[in-house]
N, C-alpha and C positions, 0 to 999 in steps of 0.2 A: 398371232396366227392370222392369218389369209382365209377368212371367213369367204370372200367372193371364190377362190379359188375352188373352195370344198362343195362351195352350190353348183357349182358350175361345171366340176368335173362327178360328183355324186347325187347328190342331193337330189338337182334339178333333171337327169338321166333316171334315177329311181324314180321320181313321183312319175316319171313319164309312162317308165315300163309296170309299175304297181294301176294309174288308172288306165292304162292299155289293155290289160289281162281283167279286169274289171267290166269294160266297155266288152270284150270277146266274151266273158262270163253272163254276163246280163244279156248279149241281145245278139252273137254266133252262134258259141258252141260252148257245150259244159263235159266233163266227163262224169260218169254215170257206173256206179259198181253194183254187178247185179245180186240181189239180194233174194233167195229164197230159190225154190223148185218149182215156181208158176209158169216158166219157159225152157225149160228142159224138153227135148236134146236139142234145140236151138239154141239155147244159152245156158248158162251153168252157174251155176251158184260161184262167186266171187271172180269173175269175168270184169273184166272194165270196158264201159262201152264209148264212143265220142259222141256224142249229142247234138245234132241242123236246130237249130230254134229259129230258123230265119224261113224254111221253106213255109210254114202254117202263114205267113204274114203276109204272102203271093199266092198260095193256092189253099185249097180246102185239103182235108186230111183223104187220102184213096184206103179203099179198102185192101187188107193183107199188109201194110204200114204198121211194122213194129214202135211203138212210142213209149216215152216215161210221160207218166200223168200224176199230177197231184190229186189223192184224195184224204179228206184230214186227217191231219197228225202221221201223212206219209207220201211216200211217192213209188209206184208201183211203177212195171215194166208190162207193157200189153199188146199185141196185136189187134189192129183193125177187123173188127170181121163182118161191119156192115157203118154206114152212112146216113147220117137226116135224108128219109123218104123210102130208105128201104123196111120191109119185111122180113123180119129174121125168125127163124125155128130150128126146132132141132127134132126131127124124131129118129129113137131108137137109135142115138150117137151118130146121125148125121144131121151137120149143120145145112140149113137150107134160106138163101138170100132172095125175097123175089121169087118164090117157087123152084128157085135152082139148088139142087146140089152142089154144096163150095168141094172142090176139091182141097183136099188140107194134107199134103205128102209132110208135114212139117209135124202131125200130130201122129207122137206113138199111142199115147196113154190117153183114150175115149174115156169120153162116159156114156153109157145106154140109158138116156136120159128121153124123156117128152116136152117140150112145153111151148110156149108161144102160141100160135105167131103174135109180135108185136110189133108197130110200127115204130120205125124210131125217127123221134123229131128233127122238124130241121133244128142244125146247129149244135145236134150230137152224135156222138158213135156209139156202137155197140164193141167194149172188146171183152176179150177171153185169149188168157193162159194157153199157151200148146200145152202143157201139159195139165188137161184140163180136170181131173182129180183134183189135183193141189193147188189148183187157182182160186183166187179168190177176184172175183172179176163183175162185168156187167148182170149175169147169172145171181148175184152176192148183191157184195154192200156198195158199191161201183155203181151199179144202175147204166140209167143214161148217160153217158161223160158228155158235158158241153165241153165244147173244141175248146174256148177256153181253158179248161182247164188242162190243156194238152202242155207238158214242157220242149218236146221237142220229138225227133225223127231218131230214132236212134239209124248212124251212118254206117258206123264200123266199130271191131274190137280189135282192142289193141294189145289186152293182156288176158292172156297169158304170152307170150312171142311166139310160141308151135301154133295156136290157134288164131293168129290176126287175119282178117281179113272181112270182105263188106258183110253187112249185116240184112 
Protein backbone atom coordinates (compact mmCIF):
# COMPACT_ATOMS: atom_id res chain seq x y z
CA UNK A 1 0.00 0.00 0.00
CA UNK A 2 1.00 3.76 -0.89
CA UNK A 3 1.14 4.81 2.76
CA UNK A 4 2.32 8.66 1.30
CA UNK A 5 -0.64 8.62 -0.88
CA UNK A 6 -3.29 8.02 1.94
CA UNK A 7 -1.40 11.07 4.07
CA UNK A 8 -1.58 13.15 1.49
CA UNK A 9 -4.85 12.69 0.03
CA UNK A 10 -6.64 12.09 3.86
CA UNK A 11 -4.93 11.93 6.58
CA UNK A 12 -3.01 15.23 6.15
CA UNK A 13 -6.48 17.15 4.74
CA UNK A 14 -8.22 15.72 8.14
CA UNK A 15 -5.72 16.81 10.71
CA UNK A 16 -5.96 20.14 8.92
CA UNK A 17 -9.96 20.44 8.95
CA UNK A 18 -10.12 18.62 12.81
CA UNK A 19 -7.45 21.51 14.16
CA UNK A 20 -9.21 24.22 12.11
CA UNK A 21 -12.66 23.58 13.76
CA UNK A 22 -10.70 23.55 17.06
CA UNK A 23 -8.81 26.97 16.58
CA UNK A 24 -12.69 28.54 15.52
CA UNK A 25 -13.94 26.50 18.81
CA UNK A 26 -11.47 27.97 21.29
CA UNK A 27 -11.03 31.37 20.26
CA UNK A 28 -14.28 32.57 17.22
CA UNK A 29 -17.21 31.17 17.76
CA UNK A 30 -18.85 28.08 19.58
CA UNK A 31 -22.52 27.04 19.31
CA UNK A 32 -24.45 27.19 22.44
CA UNK A 33 -28.04 25.15 23.08
CA UNK A 34 -30.33 27.00 25.33
CA UNK A 35 -31.06 25.35 28.34
CA UNK A 36 -33.87 26.24 30.77
CA UNK A 37 -36.77 29.17 31.10
CA UNK A 38 -34.24 31.97 32.35
CA UNK A 39 -34.68 33.91 28.74
CA UNK A 40 -37.92 33.36 27.62
CA UNK A 41 -39.82 34.87 25.26
CA UNK A 42 -36.35 35.89 23.86
CA UNK A 43 -35.11 32.55 23.72
CA UNK A 44 -36.61 29.26 24.42
CA UNK A 45 -35.81 26.34 25.81
CA UNK A 46 -33.74 23.99 23.23
CA UNK A 47 -32.84 27.00 20.70
CA UNK A 48 -29.20 26.76 19.32
CA UNK A 49 -27.51 29.84 19.51
CA UNK A 50 -23.84 30.79 17.56
CA UNK A 51 -21.39 32.22 20.00
CA UNK A 52 -18.59 35.98 19.12
CA UNK A 53 -15.76 34.95 21.70
CA UNK A 54 -13.55 37.39 19.90
CA UNK A 55 -15.50 40.73 20.50
CA UNK A 56 -14.81 40.72 24.66
CA UNK A 57 -10.97 40.61 23.63
CA UNK A 58 -11.28 44.23 21.67
CA UNK A 59 -13.90 45.83 23.60
CA UNK A 60 -15.57 45.69 27.11
CA UNK A 61 -18.90 43.96 27.54
CA UNK A 62 -22.07 46.97 26.91
CA UNK A 63 -24.92 46.84 28.62
CA UNK A 64 -28.38 44.82 27.11
CA UNK A 65 -25.52 42.30 25.61
CA UNK A 66 -27.06 38.79 25.83
CA UNK A 67 -23.94 36.36 26.85
CA UNK A 68 -23.09 32.52 27.96
CA UNK A 69 -21.02 32.71 31.08
CA UNK A 70 -19.44 30.14 33.12
CA UNK A 71 -20.54 29.62 36.61
CA UNK A 72 -19.36 26.40 38.35
CA UNK A 73 -20.37 23.21 37.31
CA UNK A 74 -22.32 25.24 34.31
CA UNK A 75 -22.78 27.76 31.84
CA UNK A 76 -25.81 29.97 31.97
CA UNK A 77 -27.24 32.32 29.21
CA UNK A 78 -27.78 36.11 30.48
CA UNK A 79 -28.38 39.45 29.59
CA UNK A 80 -26.19 42.52 30.46
CA UNK A 81 -28.01 44.72 32.56
CA UNK A 82 -25.35 46.89 34.13
CA UNK A 83 -21.29 47.39 33.90
CA UNK A 84 -18.05 47.89 36.56
CA UNK A 85 -19.06 51.62 37.84
CA UNK A 86 -22.63 51.41 37.52
CA UNK A 87 -25.58 51.49 40.22
CA UNK A 88 -28.11 49.00 39.80
CA UNK A 89 -31.66 48.64 41.65
CA UNK A 90 -34.70 47.51 41.35
CA UNK A 91 -37.87 48.92 42.93
CA UNK A 92 -41.19 47.42 42.81
CA UNK A 93 -40.06 45.45 39.40
CA UNK A 94 -38.35 48.08 37.82
CA UNK A 95 -34.85 47.87 37.21
CA UNK A 96 -33.02 51.25 37.61
CA UNK A 97 -28.96 51.89 36.14
CA UNK A 98 -27.49 55.10 37.55
CA UNK A 99 -30.88 56.45 38.85
CA UNK A 100 -32.42 55.57 35.47
CA UNK A 101 -35.12 53.50 34.60
CA UNK A 102 -33.89 50.69 31.90
CA UNK A 103 -36.43 50.25 29.62
CA UNK A 104 -36.74 46.30 29.28
CA UNK A 105 -39.62 45.79 26.14
CA UNK A 106 -37.81 42.19 26.26
CA UNK A 107 -39.20 41.37 29.78
CA UNK A 108 -42.90 39.84 30.01
CA UNK A 109 -42.59 37.98 33.50
CA UNK A 110 -41.32 40.87 36.29
CA UNK A 111 -40.82 40.50 39.62
CA UNK A 112 -42.18 43.20 42.19
CA UNK A 113 -39.13 42.93 43.95
CA UNK A 114 -36.84 45.88 46.20
CA UNK A 115 -33.24 45.78 46.77
CA UNK A 116 -30.03 47.39 46.13
CA UNK A 117 -28.64 49.85 45.09
CA UNK A 118 -25.31 48.31 44.65
CA UNK A 119 -22.29 49.30 42.86
CA UNK A 120 -20.86 47.01 40.68
CA UNK A 121 -17.04 46.58 40.30
CA UNK A 122 -14.89 47.55 37.75
CA UNK A 123 -14.23 44.32 35.66
CA UNK A 124 -17.88 42.87 36.32
CA UNK A 125 -21.47 42.88 35.15
CA UNK A 126 -24.45 42.59 36.58
CA UNK A 127 -26.83 40.17 34.54
CA UNK A 128 -30.49 38.69 34.90
CA UNK A 129 -32.88 36.40 32.97
CA UNK A 130 -35.75 38.27 31.01
CA UNK A 131 -37.66 36.14 32.26
CA UNK A 132 -36.78 37.08 35.67
CA UNK A 133 -38.98 34.51 37.97
CA UNK A 134 -37.11 31.76 36.74
CA UNK A 135 -33.61 33.11 36.58
CA UNK A 136 -31.22 32.25 38.41
CA UNK A 137 -28.77 35.16 37.97
CA UNK A 138 -26.72 38.16 39.52
CA UNK A 139 -29.85 38.55 42.12
CA UNK A 140 -28.79 34.47 42.90
CA UNK A 141 -25.79 32.57 43.04
CA UNK A 142 -24.16 34.58 39.91
CA UNK A 143 -23.44 37.58 41.90
CA UNK A 144 -20.89 39.86 40.38
CA UNK A 145 -19.78 38.08 36.93
CA UNK A 146 -15.99 39.09 36.33
CA UNK A 147 -15.81 39.63 32.40
CA UNK A 148 -13.64 36.89 32.52
CA UNK A 149 -15.79 34.80 33.19
CA UNK A 150 -17.81 35.79 30.08
CA UNK A 151 -17.85 32.83 27.14
CA UNK A 152 -19.02 34.90 24.46
CA UNK A 153 -21.70 37.28 22.74
CA UNK A 154 -24.39 35.35 21.78
CA UNK A 155 -24.74 36.59 17.70
CA UNK A 156 -27.65 34.73 16.26
CA UNK A 157 -30.07 31.57 16.24
CA UNK A 158 -29.99 29.25 14.02
CA UNK A 159 -32.24 26.52 15.23
CA UNK A 160 -35.09 26.06 15.14
CA UNK A 161 -35.02 27.18 10.83
CA UNK A 162 -38.73 29.26 11.42
CA UNK A 163 -37.04 31.16 14.17
CA UNK A 164 -33.31 32.11 12.77
CA UNK A 165 -32.26 35.23 12.94
CA UNK A 166 -29.77 37.99 15.11
CA UNK A 167 -30.08 37.71 18.50
Amino acid sequence: MNWSWLWREWIRPLGGAVVLALFIIVFVAQSFKVDGASMENTLVHGERLMVDKLTYRFREPRRGEIIVLNVPGARFIKRIIAVGGDTIEERDGVIFVNGTAVDEPYVDNKTRMNWGPYLVPEGHVWVMGDNRPRSNDSRGTVGFLPVENIVGRAIFRYWPLNRISGV
